[in-house]
Structures are given as structure tokens and as C-alpha cells.
The first five atom37 places (N, CA, C, CB, O) and aatype in JSON, in Angstrom:
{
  "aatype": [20, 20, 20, 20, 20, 20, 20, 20, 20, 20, 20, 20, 20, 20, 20, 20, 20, 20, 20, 20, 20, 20, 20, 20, 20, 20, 20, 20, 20, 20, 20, 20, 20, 20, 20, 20, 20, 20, 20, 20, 20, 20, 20, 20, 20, 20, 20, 20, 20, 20, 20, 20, 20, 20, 20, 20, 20, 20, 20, 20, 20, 20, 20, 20, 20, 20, 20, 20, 20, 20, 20, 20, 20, 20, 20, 20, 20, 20, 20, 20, 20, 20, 20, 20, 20, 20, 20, 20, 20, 20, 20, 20, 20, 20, 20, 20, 20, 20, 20, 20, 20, 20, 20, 20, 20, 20, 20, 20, 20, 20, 20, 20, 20, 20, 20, 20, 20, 20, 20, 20, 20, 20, 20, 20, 20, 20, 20, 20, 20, 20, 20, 20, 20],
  "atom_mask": [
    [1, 1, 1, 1, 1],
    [1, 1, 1, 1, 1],
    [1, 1, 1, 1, 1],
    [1, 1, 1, 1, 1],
    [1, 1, 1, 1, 1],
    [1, 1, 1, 1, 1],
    [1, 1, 1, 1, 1],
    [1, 1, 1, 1, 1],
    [1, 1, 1, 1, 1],
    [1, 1, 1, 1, 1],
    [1, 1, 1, 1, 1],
    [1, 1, 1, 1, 1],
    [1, 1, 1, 1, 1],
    [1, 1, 1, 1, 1],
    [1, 1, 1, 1, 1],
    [1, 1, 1, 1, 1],
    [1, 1, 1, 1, 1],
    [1, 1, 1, 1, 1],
    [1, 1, 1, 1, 1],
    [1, 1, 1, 1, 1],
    [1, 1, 1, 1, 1],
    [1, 1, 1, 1, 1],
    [1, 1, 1, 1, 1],
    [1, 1, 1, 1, 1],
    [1, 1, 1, 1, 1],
    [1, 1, 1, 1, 1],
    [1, 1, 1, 1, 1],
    [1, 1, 1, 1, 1],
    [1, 1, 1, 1, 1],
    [1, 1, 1, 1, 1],
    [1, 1, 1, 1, 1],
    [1, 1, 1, 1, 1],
    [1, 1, 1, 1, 1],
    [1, 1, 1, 1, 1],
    [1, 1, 1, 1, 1],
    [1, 1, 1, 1, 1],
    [1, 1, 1, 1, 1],
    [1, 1, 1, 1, 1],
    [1, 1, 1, 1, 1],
    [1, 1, 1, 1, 1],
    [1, 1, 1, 1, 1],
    [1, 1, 1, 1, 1],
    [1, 1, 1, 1, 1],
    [1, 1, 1, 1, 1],
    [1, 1, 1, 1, 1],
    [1, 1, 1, 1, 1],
    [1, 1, 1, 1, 1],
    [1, 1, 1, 1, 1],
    [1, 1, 1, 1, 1],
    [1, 1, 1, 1, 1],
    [1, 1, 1, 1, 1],
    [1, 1, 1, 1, 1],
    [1, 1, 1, 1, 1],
    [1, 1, 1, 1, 1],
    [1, 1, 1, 1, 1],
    [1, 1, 1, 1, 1],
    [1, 1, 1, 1, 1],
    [1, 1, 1, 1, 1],
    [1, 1, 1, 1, 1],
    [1, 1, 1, 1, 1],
    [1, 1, 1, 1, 1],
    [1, 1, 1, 1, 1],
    [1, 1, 1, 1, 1],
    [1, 1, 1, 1, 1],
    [1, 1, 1, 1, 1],
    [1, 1, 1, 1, 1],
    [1, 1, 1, 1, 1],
    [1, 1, 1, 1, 1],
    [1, 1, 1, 1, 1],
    [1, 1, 1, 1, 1],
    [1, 1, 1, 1, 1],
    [1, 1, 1, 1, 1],
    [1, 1, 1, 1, 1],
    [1, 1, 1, 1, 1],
    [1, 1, 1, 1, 1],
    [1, 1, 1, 1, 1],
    [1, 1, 1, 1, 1],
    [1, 1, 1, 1, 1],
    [1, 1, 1, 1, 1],
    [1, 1, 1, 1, 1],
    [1, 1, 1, 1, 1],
    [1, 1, 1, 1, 1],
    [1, 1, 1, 1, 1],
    [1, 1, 1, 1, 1],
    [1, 1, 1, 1, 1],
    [1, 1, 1, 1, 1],
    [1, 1, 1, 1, 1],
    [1, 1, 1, 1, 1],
    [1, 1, 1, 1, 1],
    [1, 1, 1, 1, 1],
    [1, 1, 1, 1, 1],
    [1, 1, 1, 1, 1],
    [1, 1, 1, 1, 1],
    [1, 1, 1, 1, 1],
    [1, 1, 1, 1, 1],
    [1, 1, 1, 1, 1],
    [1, 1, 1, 1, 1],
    [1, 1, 1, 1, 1],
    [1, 1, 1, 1, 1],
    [1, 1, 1, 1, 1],
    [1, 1, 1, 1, 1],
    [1, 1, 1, 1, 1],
    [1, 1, 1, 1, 1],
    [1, 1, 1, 1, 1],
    [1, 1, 1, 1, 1],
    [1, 1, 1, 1, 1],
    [1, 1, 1, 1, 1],
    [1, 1, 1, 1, 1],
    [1, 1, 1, 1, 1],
    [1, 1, 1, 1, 1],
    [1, 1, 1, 1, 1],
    [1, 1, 1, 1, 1],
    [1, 1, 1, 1, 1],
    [1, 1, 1, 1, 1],
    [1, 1, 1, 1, 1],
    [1, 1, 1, 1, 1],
    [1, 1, 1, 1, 1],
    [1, 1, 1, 1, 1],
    [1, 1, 1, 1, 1],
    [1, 1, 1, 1, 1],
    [1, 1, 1, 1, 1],
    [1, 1, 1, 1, 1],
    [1, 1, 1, 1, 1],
    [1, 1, 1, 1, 1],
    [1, 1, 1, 1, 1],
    [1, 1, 1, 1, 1],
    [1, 1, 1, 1, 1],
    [1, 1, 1, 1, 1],
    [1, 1, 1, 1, 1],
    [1, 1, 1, 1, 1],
    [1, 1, 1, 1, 1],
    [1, 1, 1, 1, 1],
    [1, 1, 1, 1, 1]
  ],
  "atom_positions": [
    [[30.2, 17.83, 80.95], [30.05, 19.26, 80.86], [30.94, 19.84, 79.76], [30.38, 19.91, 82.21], [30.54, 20.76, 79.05]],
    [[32.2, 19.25, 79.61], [32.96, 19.59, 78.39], [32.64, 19.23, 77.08], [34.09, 19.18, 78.49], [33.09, 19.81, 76.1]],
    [[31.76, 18.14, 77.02], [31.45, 17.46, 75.98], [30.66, 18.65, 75.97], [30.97, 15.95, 75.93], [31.3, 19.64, 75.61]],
    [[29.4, 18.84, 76.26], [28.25, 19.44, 76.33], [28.42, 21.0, 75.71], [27.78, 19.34, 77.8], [27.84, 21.35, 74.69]],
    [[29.36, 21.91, 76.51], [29.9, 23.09, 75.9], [30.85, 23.17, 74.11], [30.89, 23.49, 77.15], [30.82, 24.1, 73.31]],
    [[31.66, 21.71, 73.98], [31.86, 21.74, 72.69], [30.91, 21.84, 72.14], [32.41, 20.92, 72.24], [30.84, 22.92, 71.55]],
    [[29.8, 21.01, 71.98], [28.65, 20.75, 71.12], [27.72, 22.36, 71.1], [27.69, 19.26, 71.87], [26.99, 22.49, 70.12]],
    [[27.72, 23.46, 72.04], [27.14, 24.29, 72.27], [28.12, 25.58, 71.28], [26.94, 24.26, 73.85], [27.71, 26.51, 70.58]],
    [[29.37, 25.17, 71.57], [30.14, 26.24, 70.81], [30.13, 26.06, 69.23], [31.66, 26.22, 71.31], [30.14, 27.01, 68.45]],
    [[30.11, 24.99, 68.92], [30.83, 23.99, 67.43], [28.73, 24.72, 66.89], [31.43, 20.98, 67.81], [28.61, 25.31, 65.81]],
    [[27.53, 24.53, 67.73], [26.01, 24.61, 66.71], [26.17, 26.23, 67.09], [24.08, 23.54, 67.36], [25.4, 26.85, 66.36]],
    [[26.71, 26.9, 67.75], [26.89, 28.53, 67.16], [27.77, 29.07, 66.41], [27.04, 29.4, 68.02], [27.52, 30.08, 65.77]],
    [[29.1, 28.38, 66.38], [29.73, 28.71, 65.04], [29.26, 28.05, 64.0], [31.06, 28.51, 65.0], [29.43, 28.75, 63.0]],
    [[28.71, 26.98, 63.72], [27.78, 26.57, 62.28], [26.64, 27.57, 62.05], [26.97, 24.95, 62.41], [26.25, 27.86, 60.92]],
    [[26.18, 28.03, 63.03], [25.57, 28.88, 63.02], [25.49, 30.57, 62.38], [25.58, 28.67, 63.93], [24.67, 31.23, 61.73]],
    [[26.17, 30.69, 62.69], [26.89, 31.99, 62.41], [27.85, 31.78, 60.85], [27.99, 32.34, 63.9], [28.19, 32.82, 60.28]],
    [[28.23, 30.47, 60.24], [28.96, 30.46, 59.22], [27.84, 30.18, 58.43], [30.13, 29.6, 59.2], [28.19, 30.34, 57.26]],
    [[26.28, 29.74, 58.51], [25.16, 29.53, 57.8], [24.59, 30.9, 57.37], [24.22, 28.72, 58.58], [24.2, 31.18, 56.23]],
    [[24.6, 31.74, 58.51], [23.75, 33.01, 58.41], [24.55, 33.96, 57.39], [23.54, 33.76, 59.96], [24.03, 34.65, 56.51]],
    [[26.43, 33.83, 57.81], [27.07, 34.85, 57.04], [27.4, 34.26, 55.63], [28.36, 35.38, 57.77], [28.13, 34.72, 54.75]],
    [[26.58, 33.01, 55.66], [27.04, 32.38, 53.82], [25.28, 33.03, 53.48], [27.43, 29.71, 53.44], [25.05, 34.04, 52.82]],
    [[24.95, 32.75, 53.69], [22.82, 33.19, 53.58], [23.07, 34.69, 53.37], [21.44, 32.9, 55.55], [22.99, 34.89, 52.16]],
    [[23.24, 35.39, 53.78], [23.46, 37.15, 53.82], [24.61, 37.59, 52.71], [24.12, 37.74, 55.57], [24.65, 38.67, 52.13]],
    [[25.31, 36.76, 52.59], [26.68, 37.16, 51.51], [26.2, 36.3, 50.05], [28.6, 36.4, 52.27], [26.7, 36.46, 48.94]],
    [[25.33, 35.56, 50.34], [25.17, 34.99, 49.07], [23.58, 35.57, 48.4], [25.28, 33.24, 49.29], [23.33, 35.62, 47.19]],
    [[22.9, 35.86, 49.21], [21.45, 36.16, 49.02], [21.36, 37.63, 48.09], [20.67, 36.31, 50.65], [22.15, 38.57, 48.15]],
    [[20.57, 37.54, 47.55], [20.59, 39.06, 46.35], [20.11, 40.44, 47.26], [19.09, 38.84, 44.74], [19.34, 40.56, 48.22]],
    [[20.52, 40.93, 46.87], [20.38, 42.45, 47.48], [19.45, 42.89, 47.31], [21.11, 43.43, 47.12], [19.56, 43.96, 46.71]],
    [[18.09, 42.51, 47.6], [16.16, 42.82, 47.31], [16.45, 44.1, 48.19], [14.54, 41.37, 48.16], [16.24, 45.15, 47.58]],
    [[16.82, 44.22, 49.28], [16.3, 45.17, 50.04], [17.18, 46.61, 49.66], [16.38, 44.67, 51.58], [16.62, 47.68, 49.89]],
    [[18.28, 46.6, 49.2], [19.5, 47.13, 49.04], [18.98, 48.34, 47.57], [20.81, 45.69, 48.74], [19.32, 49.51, 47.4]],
    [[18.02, 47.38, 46.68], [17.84, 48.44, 45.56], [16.67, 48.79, 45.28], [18.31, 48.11, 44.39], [15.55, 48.3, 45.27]],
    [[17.35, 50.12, 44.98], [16.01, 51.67, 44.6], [15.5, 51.65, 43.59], [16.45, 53.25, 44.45], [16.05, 51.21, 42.58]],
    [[14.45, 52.07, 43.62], [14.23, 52.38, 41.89], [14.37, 53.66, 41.37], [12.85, 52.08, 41.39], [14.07, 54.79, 41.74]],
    [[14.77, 53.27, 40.64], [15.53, 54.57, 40.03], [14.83, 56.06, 39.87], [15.94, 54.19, 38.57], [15.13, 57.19, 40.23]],
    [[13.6, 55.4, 39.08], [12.67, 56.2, 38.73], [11.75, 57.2, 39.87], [11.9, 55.31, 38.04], [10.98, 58.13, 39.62]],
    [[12.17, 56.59, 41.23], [11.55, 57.31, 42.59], [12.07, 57.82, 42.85], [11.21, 56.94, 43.62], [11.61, 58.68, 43.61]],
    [[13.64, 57.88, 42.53], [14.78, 59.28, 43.14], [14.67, 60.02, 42.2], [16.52, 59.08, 43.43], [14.78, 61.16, 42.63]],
    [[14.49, 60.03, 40.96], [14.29, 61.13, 39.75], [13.7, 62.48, 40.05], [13.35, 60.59, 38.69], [12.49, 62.53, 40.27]],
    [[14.2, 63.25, 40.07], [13.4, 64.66, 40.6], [13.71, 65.92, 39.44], [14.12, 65.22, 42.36], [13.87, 67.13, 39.59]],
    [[13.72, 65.1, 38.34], [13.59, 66.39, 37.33], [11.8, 65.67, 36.11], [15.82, 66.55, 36.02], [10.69, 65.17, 36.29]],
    [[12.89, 66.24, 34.73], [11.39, 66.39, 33.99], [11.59, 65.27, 32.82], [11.02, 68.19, 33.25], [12.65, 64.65, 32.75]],
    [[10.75, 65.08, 32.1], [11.28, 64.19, 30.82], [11.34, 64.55, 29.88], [10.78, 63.24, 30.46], [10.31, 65.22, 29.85]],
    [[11.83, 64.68, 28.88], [12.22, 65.39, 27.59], [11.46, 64.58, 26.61], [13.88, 65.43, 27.25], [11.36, 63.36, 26.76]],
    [[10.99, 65.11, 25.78], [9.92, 64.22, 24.31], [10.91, 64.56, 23.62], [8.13, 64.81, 23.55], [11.52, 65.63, 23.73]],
    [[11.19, 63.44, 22.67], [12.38, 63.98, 21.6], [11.83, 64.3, 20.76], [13.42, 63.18, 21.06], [12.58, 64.81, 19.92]],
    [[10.5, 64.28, 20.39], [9.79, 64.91, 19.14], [10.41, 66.12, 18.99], [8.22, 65.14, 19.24], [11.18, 66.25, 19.94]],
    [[10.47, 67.31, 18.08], [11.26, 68.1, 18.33], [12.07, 69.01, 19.46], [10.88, 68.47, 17.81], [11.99, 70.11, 20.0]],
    [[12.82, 67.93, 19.46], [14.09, 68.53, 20.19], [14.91, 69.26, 19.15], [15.04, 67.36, 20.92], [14.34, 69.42, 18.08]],
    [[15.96, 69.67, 19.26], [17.07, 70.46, 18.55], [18.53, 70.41, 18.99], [16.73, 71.81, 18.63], [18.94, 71.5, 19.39]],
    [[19.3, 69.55, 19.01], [20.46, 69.74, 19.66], [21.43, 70.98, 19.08], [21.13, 68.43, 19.62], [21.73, 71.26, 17.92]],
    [[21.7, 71.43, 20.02], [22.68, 72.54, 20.01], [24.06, 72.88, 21.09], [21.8, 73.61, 20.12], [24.37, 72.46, 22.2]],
    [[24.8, 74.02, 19.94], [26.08, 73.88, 20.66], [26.21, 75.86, 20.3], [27.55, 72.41, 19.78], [25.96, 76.6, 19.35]],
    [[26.85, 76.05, 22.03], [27.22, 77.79, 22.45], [28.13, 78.18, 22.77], [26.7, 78.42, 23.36], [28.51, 77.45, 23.69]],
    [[28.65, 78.74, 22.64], [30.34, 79.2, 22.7], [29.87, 80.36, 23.38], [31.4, 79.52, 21.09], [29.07, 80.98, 22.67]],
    [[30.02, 80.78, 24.24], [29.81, 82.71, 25.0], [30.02, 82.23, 26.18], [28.03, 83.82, 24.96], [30.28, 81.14, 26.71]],
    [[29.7, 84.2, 26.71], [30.52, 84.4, 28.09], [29.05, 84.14, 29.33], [31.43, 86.43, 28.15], [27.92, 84.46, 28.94]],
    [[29.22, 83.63, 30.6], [28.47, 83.8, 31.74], [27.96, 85.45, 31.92], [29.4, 83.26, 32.96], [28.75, 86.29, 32.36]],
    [[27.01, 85.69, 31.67], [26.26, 86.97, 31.88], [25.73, 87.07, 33.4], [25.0, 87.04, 30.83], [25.76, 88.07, 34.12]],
    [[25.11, 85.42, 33.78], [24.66, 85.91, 35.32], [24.53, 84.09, 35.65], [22.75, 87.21, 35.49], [24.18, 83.31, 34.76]],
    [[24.91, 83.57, 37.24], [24.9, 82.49, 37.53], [23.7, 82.75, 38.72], [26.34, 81.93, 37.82], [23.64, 83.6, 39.62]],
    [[22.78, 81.66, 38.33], [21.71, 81.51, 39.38], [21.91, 80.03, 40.16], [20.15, 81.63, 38.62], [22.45, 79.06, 39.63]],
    [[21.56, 80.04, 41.02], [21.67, 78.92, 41.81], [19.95, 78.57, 42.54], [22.97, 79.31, 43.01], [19.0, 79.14, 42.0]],
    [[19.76, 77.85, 43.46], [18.61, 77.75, 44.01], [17.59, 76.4, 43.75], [18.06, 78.92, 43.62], [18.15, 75.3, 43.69]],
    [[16.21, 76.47, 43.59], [15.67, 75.57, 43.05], [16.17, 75.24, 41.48], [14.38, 75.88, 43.23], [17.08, 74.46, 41.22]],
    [[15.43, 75.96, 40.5], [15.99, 75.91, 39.24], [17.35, 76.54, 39.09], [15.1, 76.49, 38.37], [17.48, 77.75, 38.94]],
    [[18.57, 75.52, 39.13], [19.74, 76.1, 38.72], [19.71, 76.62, 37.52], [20.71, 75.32, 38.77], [18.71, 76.14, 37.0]],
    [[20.44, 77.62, 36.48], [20.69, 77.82, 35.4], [21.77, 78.76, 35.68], [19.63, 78.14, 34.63], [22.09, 79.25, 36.76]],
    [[22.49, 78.99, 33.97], [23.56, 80.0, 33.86], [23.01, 81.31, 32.55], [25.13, 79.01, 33.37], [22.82, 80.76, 31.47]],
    [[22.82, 82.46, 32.53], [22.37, 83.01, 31.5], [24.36, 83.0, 30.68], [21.29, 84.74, 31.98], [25.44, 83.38, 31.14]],
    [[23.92, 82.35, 29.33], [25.13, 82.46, 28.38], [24.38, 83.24, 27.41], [25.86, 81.0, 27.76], [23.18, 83.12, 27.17]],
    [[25.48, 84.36, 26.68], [25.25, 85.01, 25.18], [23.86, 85.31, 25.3], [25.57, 83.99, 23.77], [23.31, 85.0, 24.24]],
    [[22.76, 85.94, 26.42], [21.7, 86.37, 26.62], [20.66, 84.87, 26.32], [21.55, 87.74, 25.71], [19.7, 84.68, 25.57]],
    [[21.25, 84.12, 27.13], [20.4, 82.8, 26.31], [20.27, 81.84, 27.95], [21.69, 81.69, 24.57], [21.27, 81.28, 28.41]],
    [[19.21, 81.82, 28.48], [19.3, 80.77, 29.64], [19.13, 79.31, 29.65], [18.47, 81.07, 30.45], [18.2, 78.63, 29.2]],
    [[20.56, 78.85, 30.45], [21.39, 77.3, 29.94], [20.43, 76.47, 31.72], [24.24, 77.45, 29.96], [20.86, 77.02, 32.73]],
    [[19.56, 75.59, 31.95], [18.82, 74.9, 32.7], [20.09, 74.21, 32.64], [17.38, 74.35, 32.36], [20.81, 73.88, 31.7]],
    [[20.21, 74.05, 34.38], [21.02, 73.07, 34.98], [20.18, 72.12, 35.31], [21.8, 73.48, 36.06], [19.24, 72.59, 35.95]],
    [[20.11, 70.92, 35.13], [19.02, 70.0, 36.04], [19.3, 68.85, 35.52], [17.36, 70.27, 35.95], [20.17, 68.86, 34.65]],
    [[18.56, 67.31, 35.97], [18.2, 66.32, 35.8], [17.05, 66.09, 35.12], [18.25, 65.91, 36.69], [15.89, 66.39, 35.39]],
    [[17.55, 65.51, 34.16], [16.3, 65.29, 33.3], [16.05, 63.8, 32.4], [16.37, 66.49, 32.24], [17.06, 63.41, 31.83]],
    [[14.93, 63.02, 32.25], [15.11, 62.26, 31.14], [14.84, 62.15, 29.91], [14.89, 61.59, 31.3], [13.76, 62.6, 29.53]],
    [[15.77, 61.51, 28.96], [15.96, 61.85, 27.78], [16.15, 60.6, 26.88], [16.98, 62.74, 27.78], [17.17, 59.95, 27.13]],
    [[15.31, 60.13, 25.81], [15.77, 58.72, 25.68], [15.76, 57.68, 26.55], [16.83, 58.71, 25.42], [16.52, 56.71, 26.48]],
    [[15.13, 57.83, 27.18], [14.79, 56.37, 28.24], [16.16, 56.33, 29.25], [14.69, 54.52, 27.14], [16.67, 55.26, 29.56]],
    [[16.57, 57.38, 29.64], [17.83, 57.4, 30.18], [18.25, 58.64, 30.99], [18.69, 57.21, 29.15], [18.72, 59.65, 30.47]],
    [[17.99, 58.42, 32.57], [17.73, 59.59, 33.59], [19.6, 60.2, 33.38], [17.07, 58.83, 35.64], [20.7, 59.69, 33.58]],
    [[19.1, 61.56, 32.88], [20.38, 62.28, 33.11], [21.11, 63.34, 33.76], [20.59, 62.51, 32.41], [20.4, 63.67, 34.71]],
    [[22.23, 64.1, 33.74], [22.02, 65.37, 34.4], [22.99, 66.32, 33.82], [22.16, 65.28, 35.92], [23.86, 65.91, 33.05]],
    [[22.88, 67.56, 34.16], [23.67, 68.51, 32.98], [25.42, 68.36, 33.97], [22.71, 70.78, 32.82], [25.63, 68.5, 35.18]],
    [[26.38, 68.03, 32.85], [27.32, 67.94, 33.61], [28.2, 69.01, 32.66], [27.79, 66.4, 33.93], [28.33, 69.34, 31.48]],
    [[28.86, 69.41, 34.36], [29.8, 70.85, 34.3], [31.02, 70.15, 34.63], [29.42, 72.27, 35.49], [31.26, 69.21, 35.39]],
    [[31.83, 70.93, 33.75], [33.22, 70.84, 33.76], [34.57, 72.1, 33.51], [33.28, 69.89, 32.79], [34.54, 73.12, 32.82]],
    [[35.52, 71.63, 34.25], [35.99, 73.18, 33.94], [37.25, 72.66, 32.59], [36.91, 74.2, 35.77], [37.14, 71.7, 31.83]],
    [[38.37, 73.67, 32.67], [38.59, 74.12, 31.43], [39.88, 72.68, 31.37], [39.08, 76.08, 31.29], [40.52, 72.4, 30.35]],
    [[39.99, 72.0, 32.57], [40.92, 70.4, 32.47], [40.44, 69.3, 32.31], [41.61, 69.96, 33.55], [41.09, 68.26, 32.26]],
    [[38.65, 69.45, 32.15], [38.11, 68.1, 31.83], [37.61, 67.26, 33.36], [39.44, 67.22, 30.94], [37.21, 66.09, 33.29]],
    [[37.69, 67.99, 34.7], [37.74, 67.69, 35.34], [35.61, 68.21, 35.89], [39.22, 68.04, 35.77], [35.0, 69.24, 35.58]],
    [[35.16, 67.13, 36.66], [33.86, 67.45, 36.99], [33.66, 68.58, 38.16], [33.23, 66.17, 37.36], [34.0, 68.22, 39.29]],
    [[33.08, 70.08, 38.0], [33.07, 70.82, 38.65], [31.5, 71.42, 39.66], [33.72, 71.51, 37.81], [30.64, 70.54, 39.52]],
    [[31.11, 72.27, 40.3], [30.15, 72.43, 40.79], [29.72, 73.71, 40.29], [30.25, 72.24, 42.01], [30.67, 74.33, 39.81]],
    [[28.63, 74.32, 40.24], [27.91, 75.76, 39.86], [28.31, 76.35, 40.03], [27.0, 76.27, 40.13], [28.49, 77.21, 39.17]],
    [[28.92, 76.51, 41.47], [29.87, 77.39, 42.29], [31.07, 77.57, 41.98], [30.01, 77.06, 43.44], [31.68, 78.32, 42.75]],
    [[31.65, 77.13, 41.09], [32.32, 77.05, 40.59], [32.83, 77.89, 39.17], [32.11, 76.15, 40.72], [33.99, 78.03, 38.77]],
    [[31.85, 78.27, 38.71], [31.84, 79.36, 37.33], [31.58, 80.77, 37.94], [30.46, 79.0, 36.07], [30.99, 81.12, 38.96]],
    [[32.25, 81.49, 36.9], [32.34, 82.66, 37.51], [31.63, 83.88, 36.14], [34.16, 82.86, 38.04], [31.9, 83.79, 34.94]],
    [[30.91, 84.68, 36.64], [30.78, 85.56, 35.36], [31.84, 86.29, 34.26], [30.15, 86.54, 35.82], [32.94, 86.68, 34.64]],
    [[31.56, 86.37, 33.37], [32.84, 86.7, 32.32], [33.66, 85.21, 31.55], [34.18, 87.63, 33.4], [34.49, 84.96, 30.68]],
    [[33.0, 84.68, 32.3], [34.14, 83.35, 32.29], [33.25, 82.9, 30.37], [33.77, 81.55, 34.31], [32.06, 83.14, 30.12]],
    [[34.33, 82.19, 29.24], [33.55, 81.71, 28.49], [33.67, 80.12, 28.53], [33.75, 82.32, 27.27], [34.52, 79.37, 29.02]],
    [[32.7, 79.93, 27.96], [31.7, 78.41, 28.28], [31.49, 77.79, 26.86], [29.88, 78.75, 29.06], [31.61, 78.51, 25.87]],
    [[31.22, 76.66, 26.76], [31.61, 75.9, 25.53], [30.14, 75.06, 26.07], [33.46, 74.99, 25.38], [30.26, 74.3, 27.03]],
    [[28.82, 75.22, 25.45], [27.35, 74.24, 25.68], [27.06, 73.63, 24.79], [26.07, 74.81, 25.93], [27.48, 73.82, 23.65]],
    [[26.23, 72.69, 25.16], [26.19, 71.3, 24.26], [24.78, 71.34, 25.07], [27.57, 69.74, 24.44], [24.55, 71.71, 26.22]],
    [[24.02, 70.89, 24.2], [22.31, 71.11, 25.1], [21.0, 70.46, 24.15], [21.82, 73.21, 25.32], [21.03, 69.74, 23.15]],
    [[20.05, 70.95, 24.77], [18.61, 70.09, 23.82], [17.72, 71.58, 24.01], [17.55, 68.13, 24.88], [17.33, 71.88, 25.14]],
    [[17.45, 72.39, 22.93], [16.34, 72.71, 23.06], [15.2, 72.24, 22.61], [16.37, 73.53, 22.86], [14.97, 71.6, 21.58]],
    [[14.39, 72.64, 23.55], [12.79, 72.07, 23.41], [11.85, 72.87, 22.91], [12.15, 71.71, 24.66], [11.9, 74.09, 23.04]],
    [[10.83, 72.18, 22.25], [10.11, 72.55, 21.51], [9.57, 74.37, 21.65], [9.18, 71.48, 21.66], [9.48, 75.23, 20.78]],
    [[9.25, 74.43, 23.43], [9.06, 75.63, 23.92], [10.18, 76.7, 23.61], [8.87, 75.44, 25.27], [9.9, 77.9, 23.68]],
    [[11.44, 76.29, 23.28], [12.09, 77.32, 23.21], [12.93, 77.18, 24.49], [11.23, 78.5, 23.04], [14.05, 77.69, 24.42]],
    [[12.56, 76.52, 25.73], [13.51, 75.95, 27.03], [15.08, 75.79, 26.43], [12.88, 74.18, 27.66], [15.12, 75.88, 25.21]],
    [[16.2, 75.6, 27.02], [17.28, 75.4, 26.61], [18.02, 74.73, 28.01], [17.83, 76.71, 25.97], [18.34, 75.21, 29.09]],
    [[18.12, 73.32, 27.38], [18.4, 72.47, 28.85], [19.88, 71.89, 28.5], [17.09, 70.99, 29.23], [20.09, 71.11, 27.57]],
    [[20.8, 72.37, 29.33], [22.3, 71.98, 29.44], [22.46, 70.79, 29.5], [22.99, 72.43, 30.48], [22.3, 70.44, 30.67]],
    [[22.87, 69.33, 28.38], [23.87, 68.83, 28.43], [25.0, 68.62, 29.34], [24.1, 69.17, 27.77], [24.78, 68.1, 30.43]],
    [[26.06, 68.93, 29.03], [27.12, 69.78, 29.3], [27.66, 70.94, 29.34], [27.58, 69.58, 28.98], [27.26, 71.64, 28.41]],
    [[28.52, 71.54, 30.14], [28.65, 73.13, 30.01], [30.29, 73.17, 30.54], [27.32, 74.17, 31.18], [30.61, 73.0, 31.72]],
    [[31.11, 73.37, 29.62], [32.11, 73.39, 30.38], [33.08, 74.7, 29.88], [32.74, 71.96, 30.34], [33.21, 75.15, 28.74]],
    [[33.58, 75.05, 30.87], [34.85, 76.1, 30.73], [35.66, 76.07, 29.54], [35.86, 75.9, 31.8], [36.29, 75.09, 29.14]],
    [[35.61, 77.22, 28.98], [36.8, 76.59, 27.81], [37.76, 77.24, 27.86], [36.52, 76.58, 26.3], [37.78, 78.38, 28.32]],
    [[38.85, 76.57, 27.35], [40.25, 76.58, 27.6], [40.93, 77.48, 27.29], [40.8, 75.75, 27.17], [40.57, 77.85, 26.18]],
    [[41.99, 78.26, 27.75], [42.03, 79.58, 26.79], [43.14, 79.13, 25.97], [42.34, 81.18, 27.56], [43.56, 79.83, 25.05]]
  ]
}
């Protein structure tokens, strides 16, 4: 009976050291997304694009579905977008270099943009960050 219970304990710990080498060694199939299915913005044609850069003050902060900020009477699209084969998103920062939220800017405040306009005349934020006084 002792014999019998070693042999019962010794094929469930082989057991269990097979499954957790199989699971720790095996590739992560189930684990990854595709990228392209979480994407929930638009794609940018670089055919004429225009890169540009804005120095002015927050006139009005919208939040909601389409985030944006109106700068220097000019509306700055907050969003995710791809650009160059390369899913991106407009990143805000305040005036230490540090990554901030929408909620975060305040009207009056001036802003330093870096952006792509599009062919339409759209003006899609890059970056947008606080500038320093």
C-alpha cells in the first residue's frame, strides 16, 4: 500500500511538472490580438498630407465621442489613427514632458501642436502639449 501510494504521488507530480513545462514553454496562440481588430479610429492616406506645427491658446475643450481641442480658431482631432502602416494616437502632454489626459487642459492655457493635415482640410493631433512658460 506504501509502495502503491509512492508510485501514485511521484505519476502526479511528473505530472503536473509536464503540464507546467508544456504551458510555460508553449507560445502564447491564445494570448494574442490582432491589432488591427482593436483599432477604432481612421487611416490616414499620406498622399497629401501636410505636416504642421501651432503654437496658440485653448479656445474650447470638447470631450465625448470625437475628442478635439479648438486652438487659434483651428480644430486639433484627438484620436487614434493610422498612419504609415503604423496604428497611432494623438499624445498629450503637459508643460514637464509628462503623459497627460484631456481633462487635463484647461482653456486659455497655450499649447505647442505637431499634427497631419489632411487633404480635406481635417487637422489631426500628433501631439499636443502644454507649453512651458
Amino acid at each position: 500500500m506504501q509502495r502503491n501510494r509512492r508510485i501514485t504521488v511521484l505519476t502526479v507530480a511528473m505530472a503536473v511538472i509536464f503540464l507546467g513545462t508544456w504551458v510555460f514553454c508553449s507560445p502564447d496562440v491564445y494570448a494574442q490580438a490582432d491589432e488591427s481588430a482593436l483599432f477604432s479610429g481612421f487611416a490616414i492616406d499620406p498622399q497629401g498630407v501636410i505636416p504642421f506645427k501651432l503654437v496658440g491658446t485653448i479656445m474650447e475643450i470638447n470631450q465625448g465621442d470625437s475628442p478635439n481641442l479648438v486652438v487659434a480658431e483651428k480644430t486639433i482631432l484627438i484620436t487614434e489613427y493610422e498612419y504609415l502602416n503604423e496604428i497611432q494616437s494623438t499624445k498629450l502632454i503637459n508643460n514637464s514632458g509628462n503623459t497627460i489626459e484631456i481633462t487635463d487642459f484647461e482653456t486659455g492655457q497655450r499649447v505647442i501642436v505637431i499634427g497631419l493635415k489632411l487633404p480635406d482640410e481635417t487637422l489631426v493631433g500628433e501631439q499636443i502639449q502644454i507649453k512651458p512658460k
